[in-house]
Backbone as CSV, one residue per row, in Angstrom:
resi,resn,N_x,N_y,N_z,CA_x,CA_y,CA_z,C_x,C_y,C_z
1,UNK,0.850,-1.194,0.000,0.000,0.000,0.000,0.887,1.246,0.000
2,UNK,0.630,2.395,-1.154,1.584,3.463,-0.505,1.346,4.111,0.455
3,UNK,0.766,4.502,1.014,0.652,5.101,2.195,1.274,4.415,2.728
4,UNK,1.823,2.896,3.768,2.473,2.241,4.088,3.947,2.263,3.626
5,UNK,4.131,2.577,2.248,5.503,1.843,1.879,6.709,2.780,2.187
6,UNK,6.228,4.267,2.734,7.453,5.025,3.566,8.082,4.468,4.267
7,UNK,7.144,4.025,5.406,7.533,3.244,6.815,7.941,1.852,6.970
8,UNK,8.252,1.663,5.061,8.927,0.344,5.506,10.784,0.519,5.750
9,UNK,10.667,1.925,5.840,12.330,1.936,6.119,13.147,2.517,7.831
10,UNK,13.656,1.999,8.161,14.267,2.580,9.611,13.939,3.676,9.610
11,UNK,14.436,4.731,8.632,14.568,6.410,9.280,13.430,6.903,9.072
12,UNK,12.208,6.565,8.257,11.087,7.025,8.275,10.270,6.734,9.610
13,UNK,10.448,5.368,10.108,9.882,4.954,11.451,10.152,6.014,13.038
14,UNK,11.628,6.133,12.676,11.984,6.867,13.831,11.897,8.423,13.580
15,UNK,11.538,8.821,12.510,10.843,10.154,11.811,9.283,10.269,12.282
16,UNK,8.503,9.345,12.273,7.150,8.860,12.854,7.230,8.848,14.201
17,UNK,8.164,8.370,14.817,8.230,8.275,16.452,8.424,9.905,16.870
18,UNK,9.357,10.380,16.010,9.688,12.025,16.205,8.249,12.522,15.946
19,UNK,7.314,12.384,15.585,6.544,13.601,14.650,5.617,12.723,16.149
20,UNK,5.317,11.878,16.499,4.074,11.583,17.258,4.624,12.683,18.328
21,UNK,6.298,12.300,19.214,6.435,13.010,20.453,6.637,14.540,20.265
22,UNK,6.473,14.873,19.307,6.729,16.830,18.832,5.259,16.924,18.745
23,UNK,4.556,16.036,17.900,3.177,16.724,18.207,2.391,16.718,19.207
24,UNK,2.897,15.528,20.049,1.109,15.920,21.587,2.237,16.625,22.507
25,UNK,3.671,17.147,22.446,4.178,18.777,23.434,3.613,19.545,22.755
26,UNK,3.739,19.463,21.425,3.997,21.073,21.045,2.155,21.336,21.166
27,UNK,1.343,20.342,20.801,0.087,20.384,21.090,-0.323,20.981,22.083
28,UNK,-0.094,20.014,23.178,-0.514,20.391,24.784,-0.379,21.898,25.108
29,UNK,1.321,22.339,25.013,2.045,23.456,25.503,1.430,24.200,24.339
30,UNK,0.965,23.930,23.272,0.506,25.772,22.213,-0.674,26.037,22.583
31,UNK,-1.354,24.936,23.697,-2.879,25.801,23.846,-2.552,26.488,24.569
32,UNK,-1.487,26.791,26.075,-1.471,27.298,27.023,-0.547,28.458,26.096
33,UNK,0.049,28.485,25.229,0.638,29.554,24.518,-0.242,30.591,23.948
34,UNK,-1.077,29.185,23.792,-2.344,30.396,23.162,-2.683,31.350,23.571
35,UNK,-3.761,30.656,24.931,-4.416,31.130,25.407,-3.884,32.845,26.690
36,UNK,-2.378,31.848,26.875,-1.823,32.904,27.484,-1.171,34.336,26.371
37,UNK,-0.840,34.111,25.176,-0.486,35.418,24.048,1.305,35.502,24.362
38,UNK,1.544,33.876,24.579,2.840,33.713,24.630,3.880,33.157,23.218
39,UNK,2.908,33.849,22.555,3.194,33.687,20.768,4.921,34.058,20.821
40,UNK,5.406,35.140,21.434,6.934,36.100,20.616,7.536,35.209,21.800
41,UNK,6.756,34.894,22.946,8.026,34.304,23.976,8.378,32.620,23.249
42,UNK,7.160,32.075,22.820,7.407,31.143,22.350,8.862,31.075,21.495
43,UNK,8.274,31.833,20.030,9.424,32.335,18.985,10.943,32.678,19.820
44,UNK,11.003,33.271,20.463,11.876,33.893,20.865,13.015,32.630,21.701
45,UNK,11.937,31.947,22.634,12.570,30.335,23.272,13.751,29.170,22.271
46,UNK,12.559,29.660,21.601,13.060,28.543,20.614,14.667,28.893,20.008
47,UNK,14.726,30.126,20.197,16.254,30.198,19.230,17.303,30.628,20.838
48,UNK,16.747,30.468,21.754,17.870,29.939,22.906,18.416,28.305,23.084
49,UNK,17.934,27.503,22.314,18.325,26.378,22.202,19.682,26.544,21.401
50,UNK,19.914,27.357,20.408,20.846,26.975,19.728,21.813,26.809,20.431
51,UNK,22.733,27.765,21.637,23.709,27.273,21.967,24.011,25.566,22.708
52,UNK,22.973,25.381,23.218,23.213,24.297,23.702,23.220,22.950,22.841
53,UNK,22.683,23.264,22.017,22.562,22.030,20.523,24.080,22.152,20.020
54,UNK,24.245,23.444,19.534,25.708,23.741,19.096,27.234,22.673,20.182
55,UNK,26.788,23.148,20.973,27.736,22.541,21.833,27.763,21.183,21.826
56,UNK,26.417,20.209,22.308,26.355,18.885,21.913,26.392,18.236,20.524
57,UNK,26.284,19.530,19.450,26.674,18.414,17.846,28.120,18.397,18.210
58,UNK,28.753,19.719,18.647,29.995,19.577,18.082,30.501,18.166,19.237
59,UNK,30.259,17.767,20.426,30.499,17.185,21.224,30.617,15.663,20.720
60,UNK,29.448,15.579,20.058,29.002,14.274,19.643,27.929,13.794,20.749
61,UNK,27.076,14.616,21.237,26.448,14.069,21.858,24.958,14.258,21.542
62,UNK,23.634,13.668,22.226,22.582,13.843,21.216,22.250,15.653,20.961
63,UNK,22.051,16.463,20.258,21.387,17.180,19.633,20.669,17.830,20.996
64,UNK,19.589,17.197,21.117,18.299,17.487,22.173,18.617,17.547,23.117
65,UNK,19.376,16.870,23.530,20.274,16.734,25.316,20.633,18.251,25.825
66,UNK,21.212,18.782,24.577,22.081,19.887,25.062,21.286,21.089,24.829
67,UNK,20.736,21.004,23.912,19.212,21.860,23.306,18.330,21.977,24.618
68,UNK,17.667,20.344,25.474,17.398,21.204,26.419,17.536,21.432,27.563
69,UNK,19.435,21.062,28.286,19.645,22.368,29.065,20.253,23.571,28.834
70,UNK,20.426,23.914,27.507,20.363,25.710,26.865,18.748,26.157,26.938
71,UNK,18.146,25.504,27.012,16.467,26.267,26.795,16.305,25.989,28.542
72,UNK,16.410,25.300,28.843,15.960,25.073,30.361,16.351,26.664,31.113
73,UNK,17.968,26.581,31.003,18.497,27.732,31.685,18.423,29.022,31.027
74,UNK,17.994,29.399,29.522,17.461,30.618,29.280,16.079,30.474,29.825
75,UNK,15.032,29.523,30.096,13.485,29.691,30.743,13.928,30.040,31.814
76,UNK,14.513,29.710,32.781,14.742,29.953,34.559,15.675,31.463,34.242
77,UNK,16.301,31.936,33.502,16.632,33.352,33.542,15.768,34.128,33.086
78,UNK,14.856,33.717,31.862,13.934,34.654,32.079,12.690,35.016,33.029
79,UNK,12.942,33.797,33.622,11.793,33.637,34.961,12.372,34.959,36.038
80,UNK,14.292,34.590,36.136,14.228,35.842,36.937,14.221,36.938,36.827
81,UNK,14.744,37.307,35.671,14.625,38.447,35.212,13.029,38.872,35.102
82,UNK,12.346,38.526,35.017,10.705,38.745,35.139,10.055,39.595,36.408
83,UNK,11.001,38.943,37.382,10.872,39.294,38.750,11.199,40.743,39.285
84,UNK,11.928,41.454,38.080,12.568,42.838,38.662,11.318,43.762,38.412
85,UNK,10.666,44.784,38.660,9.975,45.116,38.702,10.107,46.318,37.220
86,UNK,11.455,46.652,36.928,11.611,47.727,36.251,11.996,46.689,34.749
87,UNK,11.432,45.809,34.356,11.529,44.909,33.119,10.685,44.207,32.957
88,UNK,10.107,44.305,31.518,8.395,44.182,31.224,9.043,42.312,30.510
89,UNK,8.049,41.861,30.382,7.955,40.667,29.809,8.970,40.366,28.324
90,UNK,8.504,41.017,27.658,9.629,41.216,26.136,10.695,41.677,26.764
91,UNK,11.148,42.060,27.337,12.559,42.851,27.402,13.328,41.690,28.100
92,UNK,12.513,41.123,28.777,13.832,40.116,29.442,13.779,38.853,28.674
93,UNK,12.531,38.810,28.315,12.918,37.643,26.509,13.974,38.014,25.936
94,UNK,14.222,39.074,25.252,14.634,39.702,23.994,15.949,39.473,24.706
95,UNK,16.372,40.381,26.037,17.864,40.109,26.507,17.842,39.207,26.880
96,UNK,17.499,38.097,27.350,18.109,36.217,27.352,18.466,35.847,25.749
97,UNK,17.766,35.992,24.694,16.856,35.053,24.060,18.242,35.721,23.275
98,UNK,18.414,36.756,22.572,19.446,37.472,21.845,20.556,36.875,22.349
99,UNK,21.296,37.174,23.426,22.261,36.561,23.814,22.811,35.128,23.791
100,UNK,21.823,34.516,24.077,22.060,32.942,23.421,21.944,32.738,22.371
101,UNK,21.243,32.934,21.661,21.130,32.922,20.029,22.634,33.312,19.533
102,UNK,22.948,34.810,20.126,24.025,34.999,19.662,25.403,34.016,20.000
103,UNK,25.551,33.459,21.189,26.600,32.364,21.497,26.903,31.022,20.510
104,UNK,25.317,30.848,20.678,25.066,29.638,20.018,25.700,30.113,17.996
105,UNK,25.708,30.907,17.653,25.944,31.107,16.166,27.680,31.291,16.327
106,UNK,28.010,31.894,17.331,29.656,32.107,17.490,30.075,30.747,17.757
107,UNK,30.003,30.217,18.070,30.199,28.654,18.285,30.218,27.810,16.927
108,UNK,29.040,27.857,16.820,28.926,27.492,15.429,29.904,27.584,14.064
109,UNK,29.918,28.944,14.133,31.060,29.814,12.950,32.431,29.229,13.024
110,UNK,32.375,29.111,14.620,34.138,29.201,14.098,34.683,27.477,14.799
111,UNK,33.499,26.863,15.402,33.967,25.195,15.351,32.828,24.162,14.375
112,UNK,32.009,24.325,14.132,31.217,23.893,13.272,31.258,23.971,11.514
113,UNK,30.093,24.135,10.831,29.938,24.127,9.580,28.564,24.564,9.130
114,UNK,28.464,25.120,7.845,27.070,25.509,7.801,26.202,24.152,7.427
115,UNK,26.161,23.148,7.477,25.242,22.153,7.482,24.921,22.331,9.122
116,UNK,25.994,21.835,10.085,25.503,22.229,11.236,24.527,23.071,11.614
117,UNK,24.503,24.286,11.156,23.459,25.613,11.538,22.087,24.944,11.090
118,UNK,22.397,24.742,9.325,21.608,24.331,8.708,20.309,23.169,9.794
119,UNK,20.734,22.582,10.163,20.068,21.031,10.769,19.578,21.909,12.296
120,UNK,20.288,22.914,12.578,19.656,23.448,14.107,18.682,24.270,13.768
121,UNK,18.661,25.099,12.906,17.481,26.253,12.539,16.680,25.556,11.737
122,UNK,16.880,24.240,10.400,15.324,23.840,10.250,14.966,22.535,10.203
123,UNK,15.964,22.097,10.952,15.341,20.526,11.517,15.871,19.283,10.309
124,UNK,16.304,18.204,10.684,16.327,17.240,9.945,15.891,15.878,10.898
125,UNK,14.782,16.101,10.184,13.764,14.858,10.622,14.218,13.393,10.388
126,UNK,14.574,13.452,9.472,14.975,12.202,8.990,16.340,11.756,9.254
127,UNK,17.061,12.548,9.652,18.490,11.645,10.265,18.223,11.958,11.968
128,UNK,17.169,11.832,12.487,16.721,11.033,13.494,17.748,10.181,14.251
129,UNK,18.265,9.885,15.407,18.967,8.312,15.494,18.172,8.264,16.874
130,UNK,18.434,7.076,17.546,17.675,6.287,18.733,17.790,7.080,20.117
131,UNK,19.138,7.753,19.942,19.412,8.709,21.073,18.499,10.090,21.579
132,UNK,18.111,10.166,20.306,17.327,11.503,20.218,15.947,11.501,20.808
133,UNK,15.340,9.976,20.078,14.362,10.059,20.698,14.006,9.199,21.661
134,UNK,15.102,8.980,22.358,15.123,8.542,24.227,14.949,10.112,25.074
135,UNK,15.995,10.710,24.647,15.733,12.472,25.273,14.065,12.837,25.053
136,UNK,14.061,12.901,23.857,12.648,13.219,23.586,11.604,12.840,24.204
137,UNK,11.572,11.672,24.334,10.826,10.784,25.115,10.716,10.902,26.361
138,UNK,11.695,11.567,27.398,12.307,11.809,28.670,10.791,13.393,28.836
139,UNK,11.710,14.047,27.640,11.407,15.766,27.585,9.736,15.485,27.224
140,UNK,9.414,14.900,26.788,7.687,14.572,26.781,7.144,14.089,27.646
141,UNK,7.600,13.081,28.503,7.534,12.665,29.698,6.743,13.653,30.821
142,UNK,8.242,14.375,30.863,7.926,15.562,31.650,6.800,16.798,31.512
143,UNK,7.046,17.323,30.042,6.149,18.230,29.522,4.798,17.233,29.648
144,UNK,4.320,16.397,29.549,2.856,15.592,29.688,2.300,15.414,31.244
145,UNK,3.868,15.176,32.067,3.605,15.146,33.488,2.839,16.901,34.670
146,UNK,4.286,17.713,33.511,3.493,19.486,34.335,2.114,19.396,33.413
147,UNK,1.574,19.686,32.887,0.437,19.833,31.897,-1.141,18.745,32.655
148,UNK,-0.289,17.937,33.204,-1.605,17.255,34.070,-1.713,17.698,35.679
149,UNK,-0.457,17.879,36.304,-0.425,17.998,37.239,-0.966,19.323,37.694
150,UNK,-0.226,20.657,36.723,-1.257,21.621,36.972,-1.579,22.358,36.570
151,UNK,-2.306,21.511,35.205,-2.901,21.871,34.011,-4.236,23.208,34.721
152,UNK,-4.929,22.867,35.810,-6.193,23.519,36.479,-5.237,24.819,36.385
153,UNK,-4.592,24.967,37.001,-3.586,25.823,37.837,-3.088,27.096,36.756
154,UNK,-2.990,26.361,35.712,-1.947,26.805,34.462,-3.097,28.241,33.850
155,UNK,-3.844,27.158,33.427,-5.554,27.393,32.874,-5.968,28.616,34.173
156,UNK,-6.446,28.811,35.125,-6.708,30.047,35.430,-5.981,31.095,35.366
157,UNK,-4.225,30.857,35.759,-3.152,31.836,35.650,-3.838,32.392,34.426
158,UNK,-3.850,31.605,33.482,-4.109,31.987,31.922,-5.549,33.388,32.023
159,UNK,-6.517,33.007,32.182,-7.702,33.692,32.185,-7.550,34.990,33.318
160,UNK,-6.909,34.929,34.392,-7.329,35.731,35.789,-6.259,35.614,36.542
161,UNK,-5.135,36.123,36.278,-4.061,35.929,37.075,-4.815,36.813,38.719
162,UNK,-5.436,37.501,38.410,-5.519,38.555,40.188,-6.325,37.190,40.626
163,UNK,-7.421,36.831,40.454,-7.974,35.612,40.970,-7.414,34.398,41.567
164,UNK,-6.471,34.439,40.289,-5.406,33.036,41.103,-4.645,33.211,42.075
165,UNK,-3.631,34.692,42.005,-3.262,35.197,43.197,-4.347,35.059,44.537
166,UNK,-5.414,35.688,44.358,-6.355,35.574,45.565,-6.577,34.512,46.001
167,UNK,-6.615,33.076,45.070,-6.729,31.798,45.633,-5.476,31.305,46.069
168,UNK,-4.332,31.882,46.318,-3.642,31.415,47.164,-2.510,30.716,45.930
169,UNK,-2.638,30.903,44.966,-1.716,30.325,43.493,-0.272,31.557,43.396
170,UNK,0.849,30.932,42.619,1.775,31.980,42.538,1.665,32.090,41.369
171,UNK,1.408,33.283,40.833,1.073,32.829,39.147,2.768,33.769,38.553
172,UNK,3.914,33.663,39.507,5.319,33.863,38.572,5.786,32.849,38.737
173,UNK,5.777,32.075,39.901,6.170,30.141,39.842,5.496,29.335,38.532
174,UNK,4.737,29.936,38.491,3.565,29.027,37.231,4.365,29.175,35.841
175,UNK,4.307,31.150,36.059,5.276,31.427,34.268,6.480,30.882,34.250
176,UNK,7.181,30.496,35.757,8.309,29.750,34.974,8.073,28.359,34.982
177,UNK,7.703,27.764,35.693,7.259,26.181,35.344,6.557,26.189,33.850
178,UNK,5.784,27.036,33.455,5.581,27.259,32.139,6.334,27.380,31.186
179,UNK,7.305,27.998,31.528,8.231,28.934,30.605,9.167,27.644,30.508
180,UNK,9.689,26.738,31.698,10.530,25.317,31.295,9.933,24.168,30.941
181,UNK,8.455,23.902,30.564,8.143,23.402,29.909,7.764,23.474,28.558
182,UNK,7.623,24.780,27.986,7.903,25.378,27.062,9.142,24.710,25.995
183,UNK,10.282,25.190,26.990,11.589,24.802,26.676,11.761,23.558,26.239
184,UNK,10.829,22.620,26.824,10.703,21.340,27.057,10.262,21.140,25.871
185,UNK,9.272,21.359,25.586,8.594,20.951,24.311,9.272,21.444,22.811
186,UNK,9.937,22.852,23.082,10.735,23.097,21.944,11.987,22.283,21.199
187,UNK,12.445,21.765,22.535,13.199,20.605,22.356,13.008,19.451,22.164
188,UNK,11.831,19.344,22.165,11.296,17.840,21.211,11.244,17.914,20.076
189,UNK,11.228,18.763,19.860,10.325,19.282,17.972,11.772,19.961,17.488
190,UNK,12.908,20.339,18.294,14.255,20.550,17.747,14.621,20.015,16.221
191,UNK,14.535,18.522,16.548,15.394,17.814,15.726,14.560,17.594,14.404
192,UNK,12.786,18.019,14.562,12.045,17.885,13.526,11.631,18.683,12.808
193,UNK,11.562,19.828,13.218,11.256,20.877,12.167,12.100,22.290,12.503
194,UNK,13.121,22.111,13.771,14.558,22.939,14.025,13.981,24.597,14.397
195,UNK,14.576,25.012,14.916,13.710,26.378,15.730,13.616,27.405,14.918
196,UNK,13.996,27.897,13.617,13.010,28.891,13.246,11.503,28.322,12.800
197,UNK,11.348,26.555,12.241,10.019,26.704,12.149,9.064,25.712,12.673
198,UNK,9.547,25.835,13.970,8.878,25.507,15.320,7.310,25.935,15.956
199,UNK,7.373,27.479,15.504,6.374,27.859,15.801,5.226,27.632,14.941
200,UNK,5.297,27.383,14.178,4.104,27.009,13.581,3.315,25.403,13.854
201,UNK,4.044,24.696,14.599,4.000,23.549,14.812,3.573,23.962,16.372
202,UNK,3.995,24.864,17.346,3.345,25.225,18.406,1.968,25.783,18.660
203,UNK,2.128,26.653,17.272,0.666,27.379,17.444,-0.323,26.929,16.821
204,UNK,-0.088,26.547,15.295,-1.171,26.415,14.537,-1.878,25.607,15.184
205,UNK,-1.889,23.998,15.578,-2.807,23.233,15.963,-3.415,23.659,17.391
206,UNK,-2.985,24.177,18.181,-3.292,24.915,19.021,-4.873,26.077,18.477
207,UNK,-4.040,27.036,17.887,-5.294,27.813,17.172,-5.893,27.228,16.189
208,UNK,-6.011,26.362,16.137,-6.551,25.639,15.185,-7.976,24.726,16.109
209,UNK,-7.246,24.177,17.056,-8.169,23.334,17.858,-9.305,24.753,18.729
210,UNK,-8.648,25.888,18.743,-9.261,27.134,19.470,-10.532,27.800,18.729
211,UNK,-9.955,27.429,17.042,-11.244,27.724,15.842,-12.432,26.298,16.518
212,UNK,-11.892,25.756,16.504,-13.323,24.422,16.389,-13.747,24.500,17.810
213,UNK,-13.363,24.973,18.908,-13.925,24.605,20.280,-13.699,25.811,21.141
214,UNK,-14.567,26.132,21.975,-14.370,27.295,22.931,-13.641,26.298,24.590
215,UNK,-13.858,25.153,24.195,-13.532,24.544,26.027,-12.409,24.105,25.926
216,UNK,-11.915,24.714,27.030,-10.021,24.525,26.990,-9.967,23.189,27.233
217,UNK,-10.702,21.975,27.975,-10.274,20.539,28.032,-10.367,20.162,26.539
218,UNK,-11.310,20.131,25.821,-11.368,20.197,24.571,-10.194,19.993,23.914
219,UNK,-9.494,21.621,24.210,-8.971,22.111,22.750,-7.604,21.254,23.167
220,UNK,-7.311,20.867,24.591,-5.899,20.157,25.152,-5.861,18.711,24.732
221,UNK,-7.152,18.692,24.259,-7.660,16.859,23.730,-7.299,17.005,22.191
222,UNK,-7.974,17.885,21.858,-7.914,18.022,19.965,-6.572,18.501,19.409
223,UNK,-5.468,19.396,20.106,-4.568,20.146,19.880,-3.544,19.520,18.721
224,UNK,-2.989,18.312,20.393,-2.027,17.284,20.086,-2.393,16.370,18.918
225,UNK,-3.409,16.310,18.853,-4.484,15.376,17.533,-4.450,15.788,16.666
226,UNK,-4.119,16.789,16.519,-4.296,17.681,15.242,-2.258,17.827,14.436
227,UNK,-1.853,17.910,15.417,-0.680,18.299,15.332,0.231,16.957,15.204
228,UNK,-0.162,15.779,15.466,0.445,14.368,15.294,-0.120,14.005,13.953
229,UNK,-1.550,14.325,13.556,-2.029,14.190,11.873,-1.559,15.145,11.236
230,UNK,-1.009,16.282,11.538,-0.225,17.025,10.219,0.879,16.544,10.219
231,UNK,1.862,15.978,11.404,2.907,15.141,11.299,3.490,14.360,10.284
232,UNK,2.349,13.418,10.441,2.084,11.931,9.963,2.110,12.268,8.218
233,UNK,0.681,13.723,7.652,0.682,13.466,6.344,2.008,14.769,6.207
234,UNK,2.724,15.189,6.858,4.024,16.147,6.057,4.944,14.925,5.954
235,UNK,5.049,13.725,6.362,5.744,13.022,6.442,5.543,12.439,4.951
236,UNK,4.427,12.367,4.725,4.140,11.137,3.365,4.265,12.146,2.520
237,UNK,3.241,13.527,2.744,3.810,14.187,1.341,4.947,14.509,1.276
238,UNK,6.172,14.697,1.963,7.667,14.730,1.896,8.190,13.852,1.205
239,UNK,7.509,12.422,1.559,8.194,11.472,0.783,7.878,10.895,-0.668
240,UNK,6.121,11.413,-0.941,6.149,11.162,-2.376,6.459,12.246,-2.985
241,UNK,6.487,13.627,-2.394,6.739,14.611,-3.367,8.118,15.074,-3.806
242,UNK,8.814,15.037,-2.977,10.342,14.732,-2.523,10.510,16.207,-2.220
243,UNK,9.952,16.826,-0.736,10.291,18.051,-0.336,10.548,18.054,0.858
244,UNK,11.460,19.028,1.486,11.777,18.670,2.981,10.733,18.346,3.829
245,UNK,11.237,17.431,4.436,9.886,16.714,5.401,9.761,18.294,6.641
246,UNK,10.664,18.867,7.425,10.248,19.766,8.177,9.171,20.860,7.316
247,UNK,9.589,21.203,6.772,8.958,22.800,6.350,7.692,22.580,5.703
248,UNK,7.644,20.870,5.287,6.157,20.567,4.801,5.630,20.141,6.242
249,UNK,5.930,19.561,6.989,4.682,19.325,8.293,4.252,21.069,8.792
250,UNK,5.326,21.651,8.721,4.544,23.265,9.165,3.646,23.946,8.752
251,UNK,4.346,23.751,6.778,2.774,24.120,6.259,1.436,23.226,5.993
252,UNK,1.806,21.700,6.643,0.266,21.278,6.957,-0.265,21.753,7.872
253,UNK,0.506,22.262,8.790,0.100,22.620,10.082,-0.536,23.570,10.143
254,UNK,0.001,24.429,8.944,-0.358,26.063,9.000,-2.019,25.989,8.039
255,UNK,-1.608,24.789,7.105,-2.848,24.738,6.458,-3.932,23.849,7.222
256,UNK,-3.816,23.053,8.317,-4.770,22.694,9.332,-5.607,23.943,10.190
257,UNK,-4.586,25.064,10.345,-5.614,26.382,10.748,-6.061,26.829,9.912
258,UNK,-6.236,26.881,8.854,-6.530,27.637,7.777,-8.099,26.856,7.629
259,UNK,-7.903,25.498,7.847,-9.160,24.836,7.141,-9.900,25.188,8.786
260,UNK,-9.759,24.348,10.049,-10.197,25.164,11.167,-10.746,26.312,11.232
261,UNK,-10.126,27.249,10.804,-10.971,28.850,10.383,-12.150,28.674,9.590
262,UNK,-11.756,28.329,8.478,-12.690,28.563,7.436,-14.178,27.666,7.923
263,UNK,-14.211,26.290,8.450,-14.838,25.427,9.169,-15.661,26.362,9.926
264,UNK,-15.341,27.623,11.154,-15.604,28.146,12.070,-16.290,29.043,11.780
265,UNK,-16.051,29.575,10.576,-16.385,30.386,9.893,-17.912,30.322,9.237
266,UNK,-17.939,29.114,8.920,-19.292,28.994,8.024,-20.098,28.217,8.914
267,UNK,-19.267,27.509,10.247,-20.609,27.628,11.542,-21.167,28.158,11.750
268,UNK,-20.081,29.435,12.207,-20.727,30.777,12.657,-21.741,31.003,11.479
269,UNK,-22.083,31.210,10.329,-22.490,32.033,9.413,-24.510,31.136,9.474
270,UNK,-23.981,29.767,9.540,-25.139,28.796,9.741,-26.571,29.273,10.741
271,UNK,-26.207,29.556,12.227,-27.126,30.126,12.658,-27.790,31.331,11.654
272,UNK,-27.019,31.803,11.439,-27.468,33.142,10.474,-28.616,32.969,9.490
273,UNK,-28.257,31.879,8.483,-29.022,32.092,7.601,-29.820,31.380,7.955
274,UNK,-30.254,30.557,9.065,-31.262,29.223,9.335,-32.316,30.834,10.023
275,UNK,-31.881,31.344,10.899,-32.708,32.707,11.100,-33.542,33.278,9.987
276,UNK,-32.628,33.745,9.013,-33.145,34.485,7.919,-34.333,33.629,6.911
277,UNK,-33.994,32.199,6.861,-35.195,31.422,6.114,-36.399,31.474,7.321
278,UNK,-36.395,31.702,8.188,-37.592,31.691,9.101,-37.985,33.021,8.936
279,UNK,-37.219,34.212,8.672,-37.852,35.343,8.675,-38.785,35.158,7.493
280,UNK,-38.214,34.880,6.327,-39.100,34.956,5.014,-40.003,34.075,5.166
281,UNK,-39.733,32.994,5.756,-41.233,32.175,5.993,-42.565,32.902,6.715
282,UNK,-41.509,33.474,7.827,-42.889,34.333,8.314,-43.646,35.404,7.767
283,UNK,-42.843,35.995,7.109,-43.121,37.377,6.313,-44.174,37.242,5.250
């Protein structure tokens, strides 16, 4: 069967194992991105990985390992930096997030190669190896473990931070337990579609699951679902069409919101005209 006959080879399988564990993080973690308007911190996360990837290619060690404790420890600095009272949210992104980015490319330049860069900024899915996705597997682990534990918790910060404060919640413990699971999840999806086009793999199915449903359990059910089936077909159309497998799962991804919208769109429009044939009936 073709649809089948990709996956009759090793690196497509462990390309499939990659695309399932990148899609239910990046799933889970883009509704709370969503919902919270953590769109630029997202973007911005993602290219603090480079130094630490940089360091473990050149090392020889897995990719993701090092990817995410460079994202771990830019999330916990921007957590503190958050804390000063005279530095707004972007600003202590922008100064973490710049600075590592920038390490991570000096590194690069002058012990690396531009294939190296190449494979950190847009992912090579397909040279995958077993190591990667043991980390991965670890880093999903975890990101699946905060997301249940205090998913309630997360979800009001999101809507009513003064409320949650009043209930006795810390909602800057939350942004950074947020903010390193974040990290967490960016580093799953590292090695598959590589951090400039990450975000679309964070958000779209996210806003995508946000077009079809107003209930946040919902959209934390549909997200990852959505985002493991654009996976799955960027994978096949990569392989019969012969185009990079990353940059095509993004734009399924991107074209999964697109159809989501349009879907939402002509819901919405449905009440409408079911109204309007009753007016003329009555009239």
């Amino acid at each position: 069967m073709a649809l089948l006959h990709p996956f009759s080879y090793d690196f497509m399988l462990r390309a499939l194992a990659e695309v399932a564990l990148m899609g239910v993080v990046c799933g889970l973690l883009g509704v709370f991105v969503v919902l919270r308007g953590l769109t630029y911190s997202g973007e911005s996360l993602s290219h603090a990985l480079v130094p630490g990837a940089a360091v473990a290619l050149l090392a020889g060690l897995p990719v993701i390992a090092g990817a995410l404790v460079g994202g771990v420890l830019a999330a916990i600095a921007i957590a503190v930096l958050l804390r000063r009272p005279d530095l707004g949210e972007d600003t202590a992104v922008s100064v973490v997030v710049t600075g590592a980015f920038a390490v991570g490319v000096v590194i690069i330049a002058t012990r690396g190669t531009p294939r190296d860069l190449d494979s950190i900024l847009f992912g090579s899915i397909l040279a995958v190896d077993p190591r990667d996705l043991w980390v991965g597997l670890a880093a999903a682990a975890a990101v699946a473990g905060v997301c249940a534990a205090l998913g309630r918790r997360l979800v009001l910060v999101a809507f009513d931070r003064a409320f949650a404060e009043a209930l006795g919640l810390r909602p800057g413990l939350l942004d950074a337990v947020l903010l390193v699971a974040l990290a967490g999840a960016l580093t799953v999806a590292l090695r598959g579609v590589g951090t400039l086009l990450v975000l679309a793999l964070l958000v779209a199915p996210a806003a995508a699951a946000r077009a079809l449903t107003r209930r946040v359990w919902a959209m934390l059910a549909l997200a990852p679902a959505i985002a493991v089936a654009c996976g799955v077909v960027g994978l096949e159309l990569s392989y019969h069409v012969g185009s990079a497998a990353g940059p095509t799962i993004c734009l399924v991804a991107l074209g999964s919101f697109a159809a989501a919208a349009a879907a939402a769109s002509l819901r919405g429009r449905a009440p409408a005209r079911r109204d309007l044939r009753r007016l003329r009936r009555c009239a």
